[in-house]
LOTOR-794174 format. One record per residue (C-alpha): x, y, z; residue number from 1; residue in one letter. Coordinates in nm, 3 decimals. Each point is the difference from the previous one (the first is absolute). Example, Ala and Ser with C-alpha at 12.3 -4.5 7.8 and 13.67 -1.06 7.14 Angstrom:
    east   north      up resi resn
   1.230  -0.450   0.780    1    A
   0.137   0.344  -0.066    2    S
This chain:
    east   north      up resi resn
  -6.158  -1.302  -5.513    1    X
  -0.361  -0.177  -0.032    2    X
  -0.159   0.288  -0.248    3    X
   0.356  -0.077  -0.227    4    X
  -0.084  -0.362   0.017    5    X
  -0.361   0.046  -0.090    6    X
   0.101   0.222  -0.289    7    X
   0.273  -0.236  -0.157    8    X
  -0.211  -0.312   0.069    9    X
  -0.281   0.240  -0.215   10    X
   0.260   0.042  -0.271   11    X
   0.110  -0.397  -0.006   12    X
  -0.378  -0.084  -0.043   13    X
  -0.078   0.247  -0.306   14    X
   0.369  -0.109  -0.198   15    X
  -0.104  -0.377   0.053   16    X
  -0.397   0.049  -0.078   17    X
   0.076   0.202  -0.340   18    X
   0.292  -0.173  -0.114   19    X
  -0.023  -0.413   0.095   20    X
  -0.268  -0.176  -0.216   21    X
  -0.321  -0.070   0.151   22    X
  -0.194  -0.292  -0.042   23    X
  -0.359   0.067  -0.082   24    X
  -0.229  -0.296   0.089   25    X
  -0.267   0.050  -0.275   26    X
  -0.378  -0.050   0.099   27    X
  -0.201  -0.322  -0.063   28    X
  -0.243   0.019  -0.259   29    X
  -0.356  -0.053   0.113   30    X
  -0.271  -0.158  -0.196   31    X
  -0.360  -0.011   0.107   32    X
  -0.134  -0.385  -0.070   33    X
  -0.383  -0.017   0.005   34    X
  -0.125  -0.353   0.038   35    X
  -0.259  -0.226   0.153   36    X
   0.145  -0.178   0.333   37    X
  -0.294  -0.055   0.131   38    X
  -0.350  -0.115  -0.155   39    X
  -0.069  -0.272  -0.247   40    X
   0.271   0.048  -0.177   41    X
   0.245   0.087   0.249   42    X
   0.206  -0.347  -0.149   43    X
   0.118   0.253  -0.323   44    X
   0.073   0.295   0.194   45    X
   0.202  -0.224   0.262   46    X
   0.245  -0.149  -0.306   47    X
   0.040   0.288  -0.190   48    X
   0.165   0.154   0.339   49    X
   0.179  -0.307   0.066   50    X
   0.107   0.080  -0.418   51    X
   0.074   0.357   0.065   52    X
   0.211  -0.084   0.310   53    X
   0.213  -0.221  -0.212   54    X
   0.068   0.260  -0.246   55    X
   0.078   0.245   0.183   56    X
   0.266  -0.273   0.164   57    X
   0.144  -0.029  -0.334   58    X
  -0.001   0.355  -0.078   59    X
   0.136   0.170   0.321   60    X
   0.294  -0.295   0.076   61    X
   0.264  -0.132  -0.191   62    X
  -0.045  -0.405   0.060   63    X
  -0.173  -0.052  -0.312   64    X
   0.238   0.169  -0.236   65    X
   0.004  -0.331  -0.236   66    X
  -0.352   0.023  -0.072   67    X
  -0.142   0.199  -0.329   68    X
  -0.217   0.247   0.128   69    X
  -0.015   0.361  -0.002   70    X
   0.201   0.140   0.288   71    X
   0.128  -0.310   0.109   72    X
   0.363   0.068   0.004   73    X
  -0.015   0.298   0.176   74    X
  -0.064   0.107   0.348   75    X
  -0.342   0.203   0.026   76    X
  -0.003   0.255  -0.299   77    X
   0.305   0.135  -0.104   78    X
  -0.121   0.264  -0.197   79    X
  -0.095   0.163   0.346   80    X
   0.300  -0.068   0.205   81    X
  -0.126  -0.355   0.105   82    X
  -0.339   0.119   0.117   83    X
  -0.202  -0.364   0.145   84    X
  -0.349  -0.048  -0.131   85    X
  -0.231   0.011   0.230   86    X
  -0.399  -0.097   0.038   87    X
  -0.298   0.090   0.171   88    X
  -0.272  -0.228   0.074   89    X
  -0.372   0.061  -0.002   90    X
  -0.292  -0.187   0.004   91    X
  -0.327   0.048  -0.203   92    X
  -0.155  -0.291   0.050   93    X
  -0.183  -0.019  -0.348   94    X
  -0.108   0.369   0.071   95    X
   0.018   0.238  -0.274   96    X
  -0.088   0.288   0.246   97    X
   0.225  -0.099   0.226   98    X
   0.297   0.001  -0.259   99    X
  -0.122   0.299  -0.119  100    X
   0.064   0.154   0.371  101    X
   0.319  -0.228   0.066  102    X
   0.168   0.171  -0.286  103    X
  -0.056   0.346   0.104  104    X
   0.165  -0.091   0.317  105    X
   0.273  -0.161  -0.119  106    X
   0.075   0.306  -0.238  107    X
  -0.093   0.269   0.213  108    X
   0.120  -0.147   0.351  109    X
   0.249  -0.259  -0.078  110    X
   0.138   0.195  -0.311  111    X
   0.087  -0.272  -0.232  112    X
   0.141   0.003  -0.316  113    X
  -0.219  -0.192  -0.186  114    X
  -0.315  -0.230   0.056  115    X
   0.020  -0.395  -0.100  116    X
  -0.360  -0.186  -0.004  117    X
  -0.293  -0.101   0.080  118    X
  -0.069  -0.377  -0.171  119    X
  -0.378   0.056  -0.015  120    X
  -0.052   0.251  -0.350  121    X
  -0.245   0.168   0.220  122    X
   0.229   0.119   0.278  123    X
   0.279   0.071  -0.261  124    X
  -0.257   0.187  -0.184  125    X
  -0.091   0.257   0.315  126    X
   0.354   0.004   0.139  127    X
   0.136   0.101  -0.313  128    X
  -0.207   0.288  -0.050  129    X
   0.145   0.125   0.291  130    X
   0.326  -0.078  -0.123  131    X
  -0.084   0.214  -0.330  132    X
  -0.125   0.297   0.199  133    X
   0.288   0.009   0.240  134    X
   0.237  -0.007  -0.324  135    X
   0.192  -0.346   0.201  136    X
   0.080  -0.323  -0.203  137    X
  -0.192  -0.277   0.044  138    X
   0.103  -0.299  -0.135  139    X
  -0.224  -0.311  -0.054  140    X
   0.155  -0.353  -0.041  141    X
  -0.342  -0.209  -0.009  142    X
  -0.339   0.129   0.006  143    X
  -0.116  -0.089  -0.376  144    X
  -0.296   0.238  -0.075  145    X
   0.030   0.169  -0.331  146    X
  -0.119   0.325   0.057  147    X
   0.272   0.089   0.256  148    X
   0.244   0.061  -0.270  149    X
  -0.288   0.192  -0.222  150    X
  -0.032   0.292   0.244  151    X
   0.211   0.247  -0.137  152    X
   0.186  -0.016   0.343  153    X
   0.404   0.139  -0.027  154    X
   0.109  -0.167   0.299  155    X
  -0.175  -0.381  -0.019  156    X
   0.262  -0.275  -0.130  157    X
  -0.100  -0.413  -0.040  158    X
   0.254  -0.244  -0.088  159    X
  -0.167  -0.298   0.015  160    X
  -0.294  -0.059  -0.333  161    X
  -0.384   0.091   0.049  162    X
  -0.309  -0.218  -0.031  163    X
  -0.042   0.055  -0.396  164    X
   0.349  -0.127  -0.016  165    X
  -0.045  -0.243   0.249  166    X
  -0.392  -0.105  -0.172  167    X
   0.194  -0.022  -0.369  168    X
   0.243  -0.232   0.157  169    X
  -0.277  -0.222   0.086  170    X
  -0.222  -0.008  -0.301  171    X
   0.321  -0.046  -0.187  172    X
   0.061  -0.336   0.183  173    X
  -0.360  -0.137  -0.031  174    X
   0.046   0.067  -0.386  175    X
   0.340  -0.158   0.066  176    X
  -0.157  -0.293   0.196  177    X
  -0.251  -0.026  -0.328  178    X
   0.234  -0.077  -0.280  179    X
   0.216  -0.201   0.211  180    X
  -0.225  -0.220   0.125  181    X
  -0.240  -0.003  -0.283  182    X
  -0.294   0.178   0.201  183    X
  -0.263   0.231  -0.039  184    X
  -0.139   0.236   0.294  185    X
  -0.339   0.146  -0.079  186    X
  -0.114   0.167   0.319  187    X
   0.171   0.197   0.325  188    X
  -0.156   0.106   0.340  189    X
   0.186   0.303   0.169  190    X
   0.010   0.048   0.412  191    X
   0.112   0.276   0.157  192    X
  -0.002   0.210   0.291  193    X
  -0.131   0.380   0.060  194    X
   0.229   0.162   0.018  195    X
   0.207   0.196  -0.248  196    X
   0.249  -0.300  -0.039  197    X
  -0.271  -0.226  -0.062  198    X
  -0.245   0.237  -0.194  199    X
   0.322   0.041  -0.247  200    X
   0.099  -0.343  -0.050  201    X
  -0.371  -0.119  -0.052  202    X
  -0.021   0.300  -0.268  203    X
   0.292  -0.087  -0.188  204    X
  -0.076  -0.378   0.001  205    X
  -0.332   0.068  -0.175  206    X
   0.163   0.240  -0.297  207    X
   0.281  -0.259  -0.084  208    X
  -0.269  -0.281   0.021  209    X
  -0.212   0.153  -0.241  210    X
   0.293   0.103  -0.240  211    X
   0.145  -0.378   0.020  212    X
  -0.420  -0.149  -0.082  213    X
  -0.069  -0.115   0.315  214    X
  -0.366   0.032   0.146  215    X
   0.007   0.097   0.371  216    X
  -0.223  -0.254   0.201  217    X
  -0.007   0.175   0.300  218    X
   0.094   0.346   0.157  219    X
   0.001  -0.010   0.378  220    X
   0.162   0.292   0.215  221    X
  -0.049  -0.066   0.358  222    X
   0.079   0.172   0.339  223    X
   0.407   0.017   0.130  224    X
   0.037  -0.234   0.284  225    X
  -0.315  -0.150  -0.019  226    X
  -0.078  -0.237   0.223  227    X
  -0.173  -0.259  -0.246  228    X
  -0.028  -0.060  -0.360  229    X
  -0.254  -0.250  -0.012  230    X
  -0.220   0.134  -0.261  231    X
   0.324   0.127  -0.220  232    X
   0.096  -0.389  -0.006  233    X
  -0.319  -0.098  -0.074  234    X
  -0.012   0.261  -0.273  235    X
   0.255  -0.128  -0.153  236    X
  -0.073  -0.354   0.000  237    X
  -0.331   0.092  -0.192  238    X
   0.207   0.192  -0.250  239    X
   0.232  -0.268  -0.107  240    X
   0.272   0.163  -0.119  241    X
   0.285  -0.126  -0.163  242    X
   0.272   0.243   0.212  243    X
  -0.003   0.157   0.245  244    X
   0.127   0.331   0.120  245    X
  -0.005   0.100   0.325  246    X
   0.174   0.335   0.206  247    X
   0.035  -0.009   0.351  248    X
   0.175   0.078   0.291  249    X
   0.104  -0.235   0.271  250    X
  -0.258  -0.093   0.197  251    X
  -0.255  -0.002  -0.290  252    X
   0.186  -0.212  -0.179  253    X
   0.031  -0.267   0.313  254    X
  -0.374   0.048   0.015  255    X
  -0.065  -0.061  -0.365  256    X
   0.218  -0.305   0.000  257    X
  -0.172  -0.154   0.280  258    X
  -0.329   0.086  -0.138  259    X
   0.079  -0.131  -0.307  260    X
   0.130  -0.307   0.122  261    X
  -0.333  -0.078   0.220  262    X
  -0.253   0.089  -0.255  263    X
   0.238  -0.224  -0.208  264    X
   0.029   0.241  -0.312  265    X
   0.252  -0.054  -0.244  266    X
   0.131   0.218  -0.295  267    X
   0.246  -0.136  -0.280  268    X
   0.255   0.283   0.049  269    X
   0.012   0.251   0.319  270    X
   0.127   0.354  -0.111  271    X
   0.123   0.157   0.277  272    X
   0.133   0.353  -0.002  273    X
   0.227  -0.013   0.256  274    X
  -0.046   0.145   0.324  275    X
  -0.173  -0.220   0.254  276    X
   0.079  -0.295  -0.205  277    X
   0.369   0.029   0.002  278    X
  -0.036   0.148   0.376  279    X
   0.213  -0.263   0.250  280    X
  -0.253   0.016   0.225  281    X
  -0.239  -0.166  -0.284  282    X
   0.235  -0.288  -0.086  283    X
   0.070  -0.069   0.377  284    X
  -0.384  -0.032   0.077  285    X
  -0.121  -0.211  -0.254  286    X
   0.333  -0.193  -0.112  287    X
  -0.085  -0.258  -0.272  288    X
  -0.321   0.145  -0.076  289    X
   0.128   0.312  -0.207  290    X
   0.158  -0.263  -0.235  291    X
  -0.120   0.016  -0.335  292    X
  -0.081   0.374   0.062  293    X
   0.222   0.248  -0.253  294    X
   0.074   0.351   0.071  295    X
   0.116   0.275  -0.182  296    X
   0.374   0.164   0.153  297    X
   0.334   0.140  -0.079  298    X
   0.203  -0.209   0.235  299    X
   0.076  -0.355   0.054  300    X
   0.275  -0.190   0.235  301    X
   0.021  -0.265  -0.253  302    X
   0.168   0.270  -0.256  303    X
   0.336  -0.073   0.194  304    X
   0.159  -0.078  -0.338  305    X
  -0.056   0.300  -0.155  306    X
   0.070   0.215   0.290  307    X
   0.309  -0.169   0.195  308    X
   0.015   0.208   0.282  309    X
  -0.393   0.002   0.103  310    X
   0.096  -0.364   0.216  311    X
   0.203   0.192   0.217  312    X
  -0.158   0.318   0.028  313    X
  -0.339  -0.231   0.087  314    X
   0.177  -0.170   0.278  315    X
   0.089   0.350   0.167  316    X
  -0.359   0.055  -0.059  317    X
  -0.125  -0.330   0.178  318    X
   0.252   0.050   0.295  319    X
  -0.166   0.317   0.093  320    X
  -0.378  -0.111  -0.083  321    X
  -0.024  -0.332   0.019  322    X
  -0.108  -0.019  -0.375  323    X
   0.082   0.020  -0.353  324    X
  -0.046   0.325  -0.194  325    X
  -0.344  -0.013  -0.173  326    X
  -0.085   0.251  -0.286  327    X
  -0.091   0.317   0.255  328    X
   0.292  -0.041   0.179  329    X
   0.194  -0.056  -0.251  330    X
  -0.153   0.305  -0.169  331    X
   0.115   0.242   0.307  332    X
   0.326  -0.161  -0.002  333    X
   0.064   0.158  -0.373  334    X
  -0.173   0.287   0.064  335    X
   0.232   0.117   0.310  336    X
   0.343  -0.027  -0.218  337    X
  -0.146   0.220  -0.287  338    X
  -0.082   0.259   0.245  339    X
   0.279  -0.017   0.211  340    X
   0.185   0.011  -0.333  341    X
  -0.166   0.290  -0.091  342    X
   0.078   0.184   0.307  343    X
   0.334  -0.075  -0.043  344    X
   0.054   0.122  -0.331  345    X
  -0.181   0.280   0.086  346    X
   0.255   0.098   0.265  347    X
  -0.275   0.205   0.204  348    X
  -0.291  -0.082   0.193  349    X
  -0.173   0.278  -0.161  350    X
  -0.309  -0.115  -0.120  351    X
   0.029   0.130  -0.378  352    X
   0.327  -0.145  -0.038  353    X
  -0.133  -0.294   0.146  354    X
  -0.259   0.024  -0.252  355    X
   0.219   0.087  -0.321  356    X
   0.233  -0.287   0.103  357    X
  -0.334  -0.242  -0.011  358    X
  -0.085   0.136  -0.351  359    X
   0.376  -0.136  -0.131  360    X
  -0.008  -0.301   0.145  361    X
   0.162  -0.285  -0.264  362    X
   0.066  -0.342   0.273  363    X
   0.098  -0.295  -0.267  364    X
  -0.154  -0.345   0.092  365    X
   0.264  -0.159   0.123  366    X
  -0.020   0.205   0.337  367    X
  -0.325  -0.132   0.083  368    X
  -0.188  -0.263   0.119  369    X
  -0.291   0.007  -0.180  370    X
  -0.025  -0.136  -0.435  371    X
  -0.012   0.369  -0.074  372    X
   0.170   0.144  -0.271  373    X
   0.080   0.262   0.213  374    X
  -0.126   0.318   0.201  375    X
  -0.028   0.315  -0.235  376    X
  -0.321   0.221   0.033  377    X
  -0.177   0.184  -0.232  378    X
  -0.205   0.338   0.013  379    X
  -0.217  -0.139   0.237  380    X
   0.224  -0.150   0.250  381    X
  -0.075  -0.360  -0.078  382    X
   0.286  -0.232  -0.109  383    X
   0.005  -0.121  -0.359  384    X
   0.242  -0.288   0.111  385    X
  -0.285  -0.212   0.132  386    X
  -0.122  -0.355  -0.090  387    X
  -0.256  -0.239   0.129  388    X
   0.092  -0.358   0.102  389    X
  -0.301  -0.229   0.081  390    X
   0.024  -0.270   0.271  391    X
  -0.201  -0.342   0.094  392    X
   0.038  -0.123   0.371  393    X
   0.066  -0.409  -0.064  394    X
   0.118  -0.285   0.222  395    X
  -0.109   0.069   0.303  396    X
  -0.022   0.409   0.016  397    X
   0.330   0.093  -0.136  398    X
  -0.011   0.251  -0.281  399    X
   0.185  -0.023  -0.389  400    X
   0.006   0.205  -0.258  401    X
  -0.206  -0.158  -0.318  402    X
   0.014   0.314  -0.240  403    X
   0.159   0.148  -0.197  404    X
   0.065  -0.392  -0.116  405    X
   0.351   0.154  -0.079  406    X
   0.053   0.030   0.342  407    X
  -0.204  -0.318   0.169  408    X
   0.154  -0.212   0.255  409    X
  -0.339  -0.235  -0.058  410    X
  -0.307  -0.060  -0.224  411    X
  -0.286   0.179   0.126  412    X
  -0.263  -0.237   0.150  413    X
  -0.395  -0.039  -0.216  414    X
  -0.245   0.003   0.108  415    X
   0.024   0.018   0.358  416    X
  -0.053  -0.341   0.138  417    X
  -0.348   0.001   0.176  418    X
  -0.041   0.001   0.368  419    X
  -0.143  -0.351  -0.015  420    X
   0.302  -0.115  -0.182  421    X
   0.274   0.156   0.240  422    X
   0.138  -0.206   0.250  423    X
């Protein structure tokens, strides 16, 4: 009686296994996130988390179905049975060997579908190559060195604009500033940091100040993370120039403020290209002191009007972080829907369809945050839909956009009141 029991009970299991539907849960998709959480800089890596987090809220749930963003309406990605994005973390601490080695592991042990980093161009740079010889996606939503998208490389995608875009933006505005305000700018003095970020930037601000006649007053590279720049101030205080144009991350900036501030030096116009001097960490330690001081960008809270649904979106932000979006985070935050919308239309974690799903990406304006046109790349991976927005910190700390004058909320501020006359 038992062995005709266990044989019928066998036969009742097979019918219902081969003939009821079966649910299959389909696997999260994992993405290895390379950023610096600890170091200097740890500030940028810590939001652009807090920015990925959110995103990936939107993306895998369906309690933001009202908002106009890719994936929104859905629940994870439907074009893979619902599959939840996913991230891993790593720290490289402003290391590029250490991203270099963090993105082997995260390929080889973790097996990730794709690679979204580093901030600093030099980490990007290193981790990337990895990336490229591992035939894996990587996809970079703010580190602004040109030459990452002039490698040949198959697999390397930027949607947010380099430093030539970024630099063209700003000369634009000081010939902008000129007509409008009846001025003439004869001389420049260009600070920057060593490493490839820096090294870039200070490269490309000497070509375009050449082509638009203006005579460079002073060149001064100095050490990342120095611990003073004295004789750089001084430097420049001999020089004399009539704008300034400094690139820095976070805590050289704070020290270059300071500096400046104590060896009382003052410029007409500060230059800024973005970085440390749109860092949250920079506004919250010198607070009225960075007003006057413009920076290059390609995002601004104050562009509510033209983008409705960035208020919102920025409050889910601050609930989670404790700030606004600033231009990095706000950077990562695009850059994680045009890869997750990738994968999705894609259909496959596999990495060339991954890839060939990159190469047709066409996301319209309207479903992002930032004044882009759009996100469309070309043969080298770097979006054509990018523009450059330039910012000037102003009553009290508080950033607004002051060009393109089409889309100002207020009249840039010249010259820079001097420290003497600041109350």
């Amino acid at each position: 009686m038992g062995r005709k029991l266990f044989i019928w009970a066998i036969v009742v299991f097979t019918f219902l296994f081969f003939t009821l539907p079966v649910t299959v849960l389909a696997a999260d998709v994992k993405i290895g996130v390379i950023y610096p959480m600890s170091g200097p800089v740890a500030q940028a890596g810590i939001d652009d988390r807090h920015a990925l987090e959110l995103a990936m809220d939107i993306i895998n749930t369906t309690k933001y179905q009202h908002l106009n963003l890719p994936l929104a309406k859905s629940e994870g990605l439907p074009n893979l049975k619902g599959a939840k994005m996913t991230a891993i973390f790593s720290d490289h601490q402003g290391k590029p060997d250490l991203g270099l080695s963090e993105a082997e592991r995260l390929i080889t042990q973790e097996k990730v579908v794709a690679l979204f980093g580093c901030y600093h161009s030099s980490v990007t740079e290193t981790a990337s190559m990895v990336a490229e010889r591992m035939k894996t996606p990587f996809f970079n939503a703010e580190s602004s060195s040109p030459r990452l998208t002039r490698r040949g490389f198959k697999w390397f995608f930027r949607s947010s604009p380099h430093d030539e875009t970024f630099s063209e933006g700003m000369f634009q505005c000081v010939k902008d500033l000129e007509k409008k305000r009846g001025a003439q700018f004869k001389t420049i003095a260009v600070m920057y940091e060593d490493t490839l970020f820096g090294k870039d930037s200070g490269r490309i601000e000497k070509e375009l100040a050449e082509k638009a006649g203006y005579k460079v007053v002073a060149d001064l590279a100095y050490r990342s993370r120095s611990t003073s720049l004295t004789s750089e101030v001084q430097r420049l205080k001999a020089a004399n120039p009539d704008i300034f144009f400094p690139t820095s991350y976070a805590s050289d900036a704070i020290l270059l403020c300071k500096t400046s501030k104590d060896l009382d030096y003052n410029v007409p116009i500060i230059m800024a290209q973005n970085a440390g001097h749109t860092d949250p960490s920079f506004i919250e330690a010198m607070g009225k002191d960075v007003d006057g001081i413009c920076s290059r960008t390609e995002f601004s809270l104050d562009l509510v009007k033209h983008k409705p649904m960035l208020s919102e979106i920025n409050d889910l932000f601050k609930k989670r972080s404790g700030r606004d979006f600033s231009g990095t985070s706000a950077r990562a935050f695009v850059g994680f829907f045009v890869l997750a919308d990738a994968i999705n239309r894609a259909g496959s974690t596999a990495p060339e369809a991954i890839r060939e799903a990159l190469i047709k990406t066409n996301i319209p304006a309207d479903q992002l945050i930032t004044p882009w046109r759009g996100v469309k790349f070309d043969e080298t991976g770097q979006n054509i839909g990018v523009d450059a927005i330039v910012i000037q910190y102003q009553d009290g700390g508080k950033p607004s956009t002051v060009w393109p004058f089409t889309l100002a909320t207020k009249e840039m501020i010249y010259p820079i009141p001097k420290w003497s006359e600041r109350k």
